[in-house]
NUDRENDREN-756445 format. One record per residue (C-alpha): residue number from 1; x, y, z. Coordinates in nm, 2 decimals, m for minus. Last residue first. Layout:
! residues N
R   i      X      Y      Z
R NUM      X      Y      Z
...
//
This chain:
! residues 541
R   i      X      Y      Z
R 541  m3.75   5.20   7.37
R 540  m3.56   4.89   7.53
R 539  m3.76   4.60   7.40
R 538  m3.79   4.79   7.05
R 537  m3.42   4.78   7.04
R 536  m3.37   4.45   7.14
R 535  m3.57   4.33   6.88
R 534  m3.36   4.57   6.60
R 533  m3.05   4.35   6.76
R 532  m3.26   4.01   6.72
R 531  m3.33   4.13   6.35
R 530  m3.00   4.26   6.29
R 529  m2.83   3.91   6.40
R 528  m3.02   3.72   6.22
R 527  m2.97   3.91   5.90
R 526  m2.60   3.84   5.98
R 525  m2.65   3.50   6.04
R 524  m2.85   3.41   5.66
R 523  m2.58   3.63   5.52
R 522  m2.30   3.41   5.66
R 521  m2.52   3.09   5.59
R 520  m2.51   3.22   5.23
R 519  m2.14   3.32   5.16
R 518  m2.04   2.98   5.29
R 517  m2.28   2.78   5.07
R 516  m2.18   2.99   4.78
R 515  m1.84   2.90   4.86
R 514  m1.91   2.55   4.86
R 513  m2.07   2.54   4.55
R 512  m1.71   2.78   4.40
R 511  m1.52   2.45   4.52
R 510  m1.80   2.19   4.40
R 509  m1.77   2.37   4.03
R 508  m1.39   2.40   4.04
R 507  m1.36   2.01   4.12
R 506  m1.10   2.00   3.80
R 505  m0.82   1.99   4.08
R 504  m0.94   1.89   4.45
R 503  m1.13   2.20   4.65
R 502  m1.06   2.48   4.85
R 501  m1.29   2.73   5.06
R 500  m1.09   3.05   5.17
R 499  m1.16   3.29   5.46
R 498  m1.23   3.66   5.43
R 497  m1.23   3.96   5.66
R 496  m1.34   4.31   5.59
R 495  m1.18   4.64   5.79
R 494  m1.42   4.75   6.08
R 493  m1.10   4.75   6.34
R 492  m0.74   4.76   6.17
R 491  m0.48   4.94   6.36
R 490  m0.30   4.67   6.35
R 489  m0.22   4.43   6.01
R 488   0.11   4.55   5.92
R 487   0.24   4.65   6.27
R 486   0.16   4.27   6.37
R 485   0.32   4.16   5.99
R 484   0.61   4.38   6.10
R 483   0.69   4.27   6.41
R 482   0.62   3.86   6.32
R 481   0.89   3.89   6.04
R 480   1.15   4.08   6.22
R 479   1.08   3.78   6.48
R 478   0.86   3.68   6.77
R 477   0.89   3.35   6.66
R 476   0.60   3.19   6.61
R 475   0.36   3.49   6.58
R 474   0.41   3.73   6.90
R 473   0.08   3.84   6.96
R 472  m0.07   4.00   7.26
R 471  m0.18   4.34   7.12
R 470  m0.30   4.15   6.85
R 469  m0.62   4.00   7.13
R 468  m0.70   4.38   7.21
R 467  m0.71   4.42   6.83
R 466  m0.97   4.16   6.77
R 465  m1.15   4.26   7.08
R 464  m1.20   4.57   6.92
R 463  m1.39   4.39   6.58
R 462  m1.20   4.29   6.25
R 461  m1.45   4.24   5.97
R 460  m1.67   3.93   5.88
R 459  m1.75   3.68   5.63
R 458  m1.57   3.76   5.29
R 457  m1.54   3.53   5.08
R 456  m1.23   3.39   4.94
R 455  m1.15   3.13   4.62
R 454  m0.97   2.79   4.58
R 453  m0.92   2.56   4.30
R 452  m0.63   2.31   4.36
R 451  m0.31   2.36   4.14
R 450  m0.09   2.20   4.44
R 449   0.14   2.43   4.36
R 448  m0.10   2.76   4.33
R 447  m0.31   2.60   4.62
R 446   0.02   2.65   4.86
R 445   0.04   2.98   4.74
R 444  m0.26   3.12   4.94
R 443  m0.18   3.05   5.26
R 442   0.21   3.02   5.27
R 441   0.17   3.40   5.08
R 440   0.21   3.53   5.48
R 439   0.62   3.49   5.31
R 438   0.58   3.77   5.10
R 437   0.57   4.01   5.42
R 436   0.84   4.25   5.36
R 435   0.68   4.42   5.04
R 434   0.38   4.38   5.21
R 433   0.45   4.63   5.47
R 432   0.45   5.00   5.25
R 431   0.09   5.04   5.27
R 430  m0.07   4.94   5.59
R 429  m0.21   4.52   5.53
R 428  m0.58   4.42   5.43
R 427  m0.70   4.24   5.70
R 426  m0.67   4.00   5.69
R 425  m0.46   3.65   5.49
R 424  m0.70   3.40   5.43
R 423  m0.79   3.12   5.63
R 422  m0.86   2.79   5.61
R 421  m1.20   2.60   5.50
R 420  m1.16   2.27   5.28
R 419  m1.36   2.04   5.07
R 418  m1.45   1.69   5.02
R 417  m1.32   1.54   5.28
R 416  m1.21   1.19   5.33
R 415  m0.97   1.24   5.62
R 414  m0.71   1.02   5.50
R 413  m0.80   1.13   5.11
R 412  m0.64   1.49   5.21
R 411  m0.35   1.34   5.39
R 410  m0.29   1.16   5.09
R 409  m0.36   1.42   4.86
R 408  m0.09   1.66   5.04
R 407   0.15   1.38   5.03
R 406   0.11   1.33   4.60
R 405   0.16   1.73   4.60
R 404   0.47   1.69   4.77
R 403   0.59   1.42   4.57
R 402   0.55   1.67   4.28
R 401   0.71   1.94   4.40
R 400   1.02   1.70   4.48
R 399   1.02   1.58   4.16
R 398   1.01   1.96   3.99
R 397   1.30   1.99   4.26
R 396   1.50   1.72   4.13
R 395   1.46   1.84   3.78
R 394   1.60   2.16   3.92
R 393   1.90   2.05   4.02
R 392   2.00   1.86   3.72
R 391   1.92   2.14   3.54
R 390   2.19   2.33   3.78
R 389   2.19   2.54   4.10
R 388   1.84   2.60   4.16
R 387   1.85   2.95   4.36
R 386   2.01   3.09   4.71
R 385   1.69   3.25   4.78
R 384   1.61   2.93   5.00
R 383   1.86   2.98   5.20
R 382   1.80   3.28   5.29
R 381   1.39   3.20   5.35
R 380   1.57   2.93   5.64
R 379   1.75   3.19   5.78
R 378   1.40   3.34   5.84
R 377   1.26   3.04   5.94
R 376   1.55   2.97   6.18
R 375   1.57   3.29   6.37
R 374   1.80   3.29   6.62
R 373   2.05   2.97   6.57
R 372   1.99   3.04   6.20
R 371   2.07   3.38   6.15
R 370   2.40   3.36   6.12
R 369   2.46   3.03   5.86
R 368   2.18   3.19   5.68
R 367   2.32   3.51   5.67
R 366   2.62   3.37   5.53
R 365   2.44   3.22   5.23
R 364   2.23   3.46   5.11
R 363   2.58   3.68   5.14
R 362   2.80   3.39   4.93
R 361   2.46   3.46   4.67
R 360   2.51   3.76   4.64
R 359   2.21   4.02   4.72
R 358   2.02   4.10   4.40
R 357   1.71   3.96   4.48
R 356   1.70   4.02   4.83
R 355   1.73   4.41   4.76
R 354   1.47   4.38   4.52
R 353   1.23   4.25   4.75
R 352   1.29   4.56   5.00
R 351   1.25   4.81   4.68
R 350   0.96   4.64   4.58
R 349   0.69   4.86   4.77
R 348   0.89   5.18   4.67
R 347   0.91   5.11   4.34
R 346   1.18   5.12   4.15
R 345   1.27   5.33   3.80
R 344   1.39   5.13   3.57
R 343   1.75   5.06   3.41
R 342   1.69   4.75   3.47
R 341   1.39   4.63   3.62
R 340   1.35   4.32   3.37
R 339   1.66   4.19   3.43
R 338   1.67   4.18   3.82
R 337   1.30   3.99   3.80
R 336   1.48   3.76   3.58
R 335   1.81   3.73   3.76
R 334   1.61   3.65   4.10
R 333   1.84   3.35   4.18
R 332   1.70   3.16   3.88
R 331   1.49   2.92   4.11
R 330   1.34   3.19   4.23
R 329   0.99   3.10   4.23
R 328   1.07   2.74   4.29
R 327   1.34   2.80   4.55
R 326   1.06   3.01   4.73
R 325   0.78   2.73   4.67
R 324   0.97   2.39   4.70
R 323   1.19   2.37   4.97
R 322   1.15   2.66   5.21
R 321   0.79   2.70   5.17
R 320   0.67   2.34   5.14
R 319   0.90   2.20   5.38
R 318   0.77   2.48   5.64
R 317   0.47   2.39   5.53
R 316   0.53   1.95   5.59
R 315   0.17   1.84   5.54
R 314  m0.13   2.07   5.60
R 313  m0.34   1.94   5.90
R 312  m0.71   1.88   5.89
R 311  m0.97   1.88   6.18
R 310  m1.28   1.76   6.05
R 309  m1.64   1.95   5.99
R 308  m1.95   1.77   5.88
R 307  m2.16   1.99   5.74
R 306  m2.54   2.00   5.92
R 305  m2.62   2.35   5.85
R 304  m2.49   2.42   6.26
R 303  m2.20   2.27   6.15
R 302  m2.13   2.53   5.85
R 301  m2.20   2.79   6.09
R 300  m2.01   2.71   6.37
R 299  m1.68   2.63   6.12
R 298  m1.77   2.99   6.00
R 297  m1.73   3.14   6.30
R 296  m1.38   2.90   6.38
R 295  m1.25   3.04   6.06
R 294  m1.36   3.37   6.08
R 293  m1.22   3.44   6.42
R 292  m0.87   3.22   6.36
R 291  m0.84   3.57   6.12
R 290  m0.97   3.82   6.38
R 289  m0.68   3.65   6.63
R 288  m0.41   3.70   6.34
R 287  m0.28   3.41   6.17
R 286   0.03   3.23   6.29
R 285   0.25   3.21   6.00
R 284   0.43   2.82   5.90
R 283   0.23   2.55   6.08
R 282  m0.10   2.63   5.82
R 281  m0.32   2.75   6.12
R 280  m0.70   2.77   6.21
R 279  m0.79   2.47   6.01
R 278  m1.05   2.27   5.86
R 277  m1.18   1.97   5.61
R 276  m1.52   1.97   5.51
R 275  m1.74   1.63   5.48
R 274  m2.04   1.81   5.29
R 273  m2.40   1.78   5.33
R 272  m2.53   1.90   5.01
R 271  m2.63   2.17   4.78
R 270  m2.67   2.10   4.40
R 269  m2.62   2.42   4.26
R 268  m2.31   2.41   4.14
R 267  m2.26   2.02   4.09
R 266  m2.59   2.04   3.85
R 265  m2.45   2.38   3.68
R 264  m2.14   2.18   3.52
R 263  m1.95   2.40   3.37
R 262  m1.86   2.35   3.00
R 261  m1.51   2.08   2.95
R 260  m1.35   2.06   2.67
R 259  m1.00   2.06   2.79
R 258  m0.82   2.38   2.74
R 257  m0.47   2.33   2.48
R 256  m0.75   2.36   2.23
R 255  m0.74   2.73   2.27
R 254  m0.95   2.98   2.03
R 253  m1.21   2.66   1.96
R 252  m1.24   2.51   2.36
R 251  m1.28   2.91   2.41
R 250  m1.60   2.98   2.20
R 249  m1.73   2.63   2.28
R 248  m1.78   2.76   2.62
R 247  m1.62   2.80   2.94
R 246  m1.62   3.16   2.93
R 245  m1.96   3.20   3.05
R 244  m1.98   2.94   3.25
R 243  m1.72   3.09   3.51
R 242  m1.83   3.45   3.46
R 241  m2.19   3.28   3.61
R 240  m2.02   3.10   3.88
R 239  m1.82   3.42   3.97
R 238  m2.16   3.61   3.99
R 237  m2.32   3.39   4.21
R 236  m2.02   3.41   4.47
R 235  m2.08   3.76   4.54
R 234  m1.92   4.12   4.47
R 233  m1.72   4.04   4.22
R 232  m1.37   3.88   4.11
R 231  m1.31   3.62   3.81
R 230  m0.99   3.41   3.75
R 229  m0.73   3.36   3.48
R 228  m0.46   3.13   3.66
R 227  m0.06   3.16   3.67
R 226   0.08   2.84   3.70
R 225   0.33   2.77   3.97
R 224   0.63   2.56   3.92
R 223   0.74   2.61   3.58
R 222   0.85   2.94   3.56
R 221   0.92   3.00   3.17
R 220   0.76   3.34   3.15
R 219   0.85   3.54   3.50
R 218   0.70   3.89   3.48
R 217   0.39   3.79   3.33
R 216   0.14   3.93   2.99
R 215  m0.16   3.72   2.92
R 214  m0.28   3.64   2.56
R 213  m0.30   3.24   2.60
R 212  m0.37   3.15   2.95
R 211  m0.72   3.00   2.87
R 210  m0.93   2.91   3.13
R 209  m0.95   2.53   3.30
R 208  m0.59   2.51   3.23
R 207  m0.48   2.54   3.63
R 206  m0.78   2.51   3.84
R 205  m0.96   2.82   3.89
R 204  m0.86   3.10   4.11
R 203  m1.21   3.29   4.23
R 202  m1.22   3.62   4.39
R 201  m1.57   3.75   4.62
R 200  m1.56   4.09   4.76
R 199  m1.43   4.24   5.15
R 198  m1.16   4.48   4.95
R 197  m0.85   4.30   5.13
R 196  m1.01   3.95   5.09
R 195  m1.02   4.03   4.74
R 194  m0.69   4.16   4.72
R 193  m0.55   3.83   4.86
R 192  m0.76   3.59   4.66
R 191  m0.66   3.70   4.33
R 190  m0.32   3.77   4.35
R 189  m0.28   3.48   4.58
R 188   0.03   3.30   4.46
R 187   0.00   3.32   4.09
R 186  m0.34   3.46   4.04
R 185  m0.49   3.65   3.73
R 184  m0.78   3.89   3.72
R 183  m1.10   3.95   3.54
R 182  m1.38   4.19   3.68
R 181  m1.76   4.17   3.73
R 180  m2.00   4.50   3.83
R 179  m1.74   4.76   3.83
R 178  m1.70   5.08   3.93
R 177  m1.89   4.98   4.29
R 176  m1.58   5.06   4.51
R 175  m1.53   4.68   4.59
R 174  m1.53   4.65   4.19
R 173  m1.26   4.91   4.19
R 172  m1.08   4.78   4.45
R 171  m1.07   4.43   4.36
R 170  m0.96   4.51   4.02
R 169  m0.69   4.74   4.07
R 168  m0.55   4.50   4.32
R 167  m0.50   4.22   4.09
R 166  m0.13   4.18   4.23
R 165  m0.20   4.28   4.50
R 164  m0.38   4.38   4.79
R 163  m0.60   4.69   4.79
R 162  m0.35   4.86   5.02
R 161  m0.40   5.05   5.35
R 160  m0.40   5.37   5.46
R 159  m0.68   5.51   5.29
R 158  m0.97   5.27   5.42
R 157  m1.21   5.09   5.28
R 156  m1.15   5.19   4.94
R 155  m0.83   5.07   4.94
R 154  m0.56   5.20   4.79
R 153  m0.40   5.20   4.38
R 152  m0.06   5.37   4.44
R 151   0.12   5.48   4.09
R 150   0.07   5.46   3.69
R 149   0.36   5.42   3.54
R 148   0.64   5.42   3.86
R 147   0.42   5.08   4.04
R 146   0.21   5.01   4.32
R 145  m0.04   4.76   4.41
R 144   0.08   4.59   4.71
R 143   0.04   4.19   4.75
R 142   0.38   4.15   4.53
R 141   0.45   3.97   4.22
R 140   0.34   4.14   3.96
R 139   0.62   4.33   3.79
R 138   0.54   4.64   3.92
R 137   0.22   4.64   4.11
R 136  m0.11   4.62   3.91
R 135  m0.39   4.87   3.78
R 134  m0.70   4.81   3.62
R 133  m0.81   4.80   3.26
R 132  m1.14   4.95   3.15
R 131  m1.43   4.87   2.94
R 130  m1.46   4.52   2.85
R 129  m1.78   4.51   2.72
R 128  m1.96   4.14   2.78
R 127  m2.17   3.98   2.47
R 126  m2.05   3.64   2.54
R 125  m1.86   3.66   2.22
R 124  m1.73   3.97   2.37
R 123  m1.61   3.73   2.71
R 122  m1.48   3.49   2.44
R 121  m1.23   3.75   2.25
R 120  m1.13   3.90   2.56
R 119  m1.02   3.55   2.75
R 118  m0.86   3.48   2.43
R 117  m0.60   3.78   2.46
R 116  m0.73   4.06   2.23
R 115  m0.49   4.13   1.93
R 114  m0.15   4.30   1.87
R 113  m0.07   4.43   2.19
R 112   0.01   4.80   2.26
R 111   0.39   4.82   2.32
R 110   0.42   5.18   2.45
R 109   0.54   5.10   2.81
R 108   0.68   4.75   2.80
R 107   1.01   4.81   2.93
R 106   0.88   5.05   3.19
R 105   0.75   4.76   3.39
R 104   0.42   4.81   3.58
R 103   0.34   4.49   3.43
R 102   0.30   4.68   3.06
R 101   0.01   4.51   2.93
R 100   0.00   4.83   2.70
R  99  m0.31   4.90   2.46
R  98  m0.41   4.85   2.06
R  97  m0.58   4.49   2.13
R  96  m0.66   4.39   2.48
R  95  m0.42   4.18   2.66
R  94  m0.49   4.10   3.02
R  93  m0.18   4.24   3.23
R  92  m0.38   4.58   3.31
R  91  m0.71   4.32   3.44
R  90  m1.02   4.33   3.29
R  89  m1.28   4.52   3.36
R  88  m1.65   4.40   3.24
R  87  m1.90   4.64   3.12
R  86  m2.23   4.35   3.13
R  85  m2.41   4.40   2.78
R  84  m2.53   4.03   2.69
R  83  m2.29   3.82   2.96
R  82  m2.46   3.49   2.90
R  81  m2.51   3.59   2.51
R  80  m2.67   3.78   2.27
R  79  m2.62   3.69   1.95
R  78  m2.49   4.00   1.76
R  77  m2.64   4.24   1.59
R  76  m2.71   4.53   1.81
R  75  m2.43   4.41   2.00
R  74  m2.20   4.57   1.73
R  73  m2.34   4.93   1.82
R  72  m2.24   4.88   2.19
R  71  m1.87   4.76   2.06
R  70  m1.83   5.09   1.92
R  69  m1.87   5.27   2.29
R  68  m1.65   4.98   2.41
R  67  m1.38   5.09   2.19
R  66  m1.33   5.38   2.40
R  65  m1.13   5.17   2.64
R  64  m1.03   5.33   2.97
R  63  m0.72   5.25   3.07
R  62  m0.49   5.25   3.40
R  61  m0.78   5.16   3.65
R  60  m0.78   5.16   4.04
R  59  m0.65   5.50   4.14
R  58  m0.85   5.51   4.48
R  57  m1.09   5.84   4.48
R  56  m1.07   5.97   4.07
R  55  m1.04   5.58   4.00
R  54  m1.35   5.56   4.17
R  53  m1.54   5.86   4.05
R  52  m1.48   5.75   3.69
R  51  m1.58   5.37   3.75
R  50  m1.87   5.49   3.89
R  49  m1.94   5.71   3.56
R  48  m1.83   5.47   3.35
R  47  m2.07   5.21   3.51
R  46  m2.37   5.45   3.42
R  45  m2.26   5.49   3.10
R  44  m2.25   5.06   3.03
R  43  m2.56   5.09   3.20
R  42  m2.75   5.34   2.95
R  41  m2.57   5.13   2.69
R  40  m2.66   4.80   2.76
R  39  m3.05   4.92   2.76
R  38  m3.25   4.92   3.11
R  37  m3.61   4.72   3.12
R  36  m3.57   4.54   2.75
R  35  m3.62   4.18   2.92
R  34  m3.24   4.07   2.85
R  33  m3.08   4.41   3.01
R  32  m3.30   4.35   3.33
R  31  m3.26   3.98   3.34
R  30  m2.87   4.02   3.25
R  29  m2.84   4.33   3.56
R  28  m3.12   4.05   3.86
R  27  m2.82   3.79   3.73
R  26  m2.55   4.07   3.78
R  25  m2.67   4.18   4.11
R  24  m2.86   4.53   4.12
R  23  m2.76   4.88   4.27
R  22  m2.52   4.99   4.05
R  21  m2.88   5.00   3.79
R  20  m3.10   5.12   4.11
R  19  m2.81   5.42   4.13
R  18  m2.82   5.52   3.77
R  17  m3.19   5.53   3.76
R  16  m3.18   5.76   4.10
R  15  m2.89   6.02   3.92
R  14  m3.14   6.05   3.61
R  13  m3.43   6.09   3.83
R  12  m3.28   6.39   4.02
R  11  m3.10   6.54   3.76
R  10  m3.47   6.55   3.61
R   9  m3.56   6.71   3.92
R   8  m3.32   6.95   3.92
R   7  m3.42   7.05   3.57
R   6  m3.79   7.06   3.64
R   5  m3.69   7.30   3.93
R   4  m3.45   7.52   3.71
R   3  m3.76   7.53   3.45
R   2  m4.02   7.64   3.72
R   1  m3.79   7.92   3.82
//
């Protein structure tokens, strides 16, 4: 008997050290590691143990990579660095050596990569262990996370709803506590949507600023958008810390195509009075009541620091949407995304996309004409799917993109901010709607073609009055596309909500300081808010 209770108690102890190592940040996890206090591989086990029990819950990861037990034996030796025994996931699209990067796409199941992607190389350099991969919806571009390899990633916040996509794996897993930091990759919002959707910190750099080489994408030679390498975790500090990491002379060597440039920890850390720009709406989708929420919370909060806050305006949206962004991404009429799904097996959260895609063109076109008196922005989206028509053509429109970009400056440097606050798409949408809603990307794409730096944090979560306000919404037009994104987004009381912070290109280090300012005042309220509410307690009793 004595054994079986020494036994249970050691289960006991075991199960408690585990939970104190999930438990810490990863500065408090890189002290502990770098002091001797907890070894790299008792947490690297104790992550794969979370990370097990997650997937087993939300079907967030696609790999586990045994190599990482090996690479334990090699840190012995090596140097350690800034990330010095961290289990890192990386994203399914991230190339690491001897696995698929398969995109959801059968076409590139059983074509293990050659070699580790750059990002991979320099986060081992940095001592990190990648030691899963995470899941992704077919082909990418979507905000589900669904795809005929490895199925329906959800969120851990609630089972009816998607993780976001496309670096939904990686959100929900970390939001589930199987991972500590993750990697991802954003070409409209596939960092910052899923965040938002998990309630955790993601972070889209400026275009460059990370290396691209080594990453697998559904639409190689679109020149519009970039897609960005990007860190996601559970609070700004850690992103800044992934951030310096890989910006070292590591990666300046494995890609000189990345400008030299290390973070900047002064700009990071140096908090200031900022002149921050604002706004509740981007003039193309009404956000949700909860959403306008955050913002106008957060606004409070920042002025009440002593931030200056200004009113600010996007230029031209609908423009921006209509004339530059969907022809952009589509500027082939779809053919690429048709190609590389033939003779696949579709996924129910594309199927709707993919029905767009390969509608004719003389269709496109007529149901523009028809739909226009009734619903202009959604005849407008027709047109738009018509395609680039020529080279000619598309020269124009990289021209137009970049005019665009020189008007959104402008109207930027006429209000002389520094920064912006605007919202982020919440809360996290019922499975089977986003595949009708790409158009909500208006507030997260926008940064992809401006290539401005912009990440989320989460600052709230949707309350009853939120969903008393929805009942009365009706977006701009009261539309197909205003129906669904209402029936998308209701039902959701206690889900998380995010808003975004922006900043100018190559101001990456001001962008994430300014999300660490945001994440901290929120904090500072909400322990305000429990205090007075325990006060109020003891009053009553």
């Amino acid at each position: 008997m004595r054994k079986i209770t020494d036994q249970i108690k050691e289960m006991e102890t075991y199960q408690t050290k585990i939970d104190s190592v999930l438990f810490l940040t990863l500065h408090d996890l890189c002290k502990s590691i770098s002091k001797g206090d907890v070894s790299p591989s008792y947490v690297l086990h104790a992550y794969l143990e979370k990370a097990l029990d997650a997937t087993r819950k939300f079907n967030c990861i696609t790999e586990f990579l045994p190599e990482c037990q090996a690479q334990l034996v090699d840190l012995r030796e090596a140097k350690k660095g800034l990330l010095y025994g961290i289990p890192i996931s990386i994203k399914e699209n991230i190339n690491y050596k001897g696995y698929d990067s398969t995109c959801g796409l059968k076409k590139f199941v059983n074509q293990p990569a050659g070699q580790d992607s750059v990002i991979v190389k320099v986060l081992k350099k940095q001592g990190a262990i990648p030691f899963v991969k995470t899941n992704v919806p077919q082909t990418l571009l979507s905000f589900e996370c669904s795809n005929p390899i490895y199925g329906q990633t959800i969120n851990p916040h609630n089972a009816k709803r998607t993780s976001g996509g496309s670096s939904g794996g990686e959100a929900a897993l970390i939001a589930a506590g199987g991972s500590i930091l993750g990697i991802g990759t954003d070409m409209g919002g596939s960092i910052r949507f899923p965040a938002a959707c998990c309630g955790i910190c993601g972070f889209k750099p400026t275009a460059n600023r990370l290396s691209k080489i080594g990453l697998s994408g559904s639409l190689p030679g679109q020149k519009t958008f970039e897609s960005m390498v990007g860190p996601l975790a559970k609070d700004v500090d850690s992103l800044a810390l992934c951030m310096k990491a890989l910006l070292c002379e590591e990666m300046f060597h494995l890609d000189p195509t990345v400008p030299p440039i290390p973070f900047n920890d002064e700009i990071y850390t140096n908090i200031k009075q900022m002149r921050i720009g604002y706004f509740e709406s981007d003039g193309y989708w009404i956000p949700t009541p909860s959403m306008k929420r955050a913002i106008m919370e957060t606004k409070q909060l920042l002025e009440s620091a002593g931030h200056t806050l200004i009113s600010f305006k996007p230029p031209k949206m609908y423009y921006a949407m209509n004339e530059i962004i969907i022809p952009g991404l589509l500027a082939d009429k779809g053919l690429t995304h048709i190609e590389s799904l033939k003779g696949d097996v579709i996924d129910p959260s594309l199927k709707f996309q993919m029905s767009l895609w390969s509608m004719p063109v003389v269709v496109k076109k007529l149901l523009h004409f028809l739909l226009k008196p009734f619903s202009p922005r959604i005849a407008a989206g027709f047109k738009a799917l018509t395609g680039i028509r020529s080279v000619k053509e598309l020269w124009k429109h990289h021209i137009a993109a970049m005019t665009y970009r020189e008007e959104y400056l402008k109207a930027w440097r006429k209000h002389n901010i520094e920064v912006l606050l605007c919202p982020s798409i919440g809360p996290a949408f019922t499975i089977g709607c986003a595949g009708k809603l790409s158009a909500t990307s208006s507030y997260t794409i926008i940064f992809n073609l401006l290539n401005f730096p912009a990440g989320v944090v989460p600052v709230t979560k949707v309350t009853k009055e939120d969903e008393e306000e929805l009942m009365n919404y009706k977006g701009y037009m009261n539309d197909s596309w205003d129906k669904t994104f209402k029936k998308a987004v209701s039902g959701g009381v206690g889900l998380p909500l995010a808003v975004q912070c922006v900043a100018l290109p190559w101001h990456d280090e001001l962008c994430l300081c300014f999300m660490r300012e945001v994440e901290k005042l929120v904090r500072k309220n909400k322990g305000t808010q429990l205090h007075q509410g325990e006060s109020n307690e003891n009053v009553c009793a």
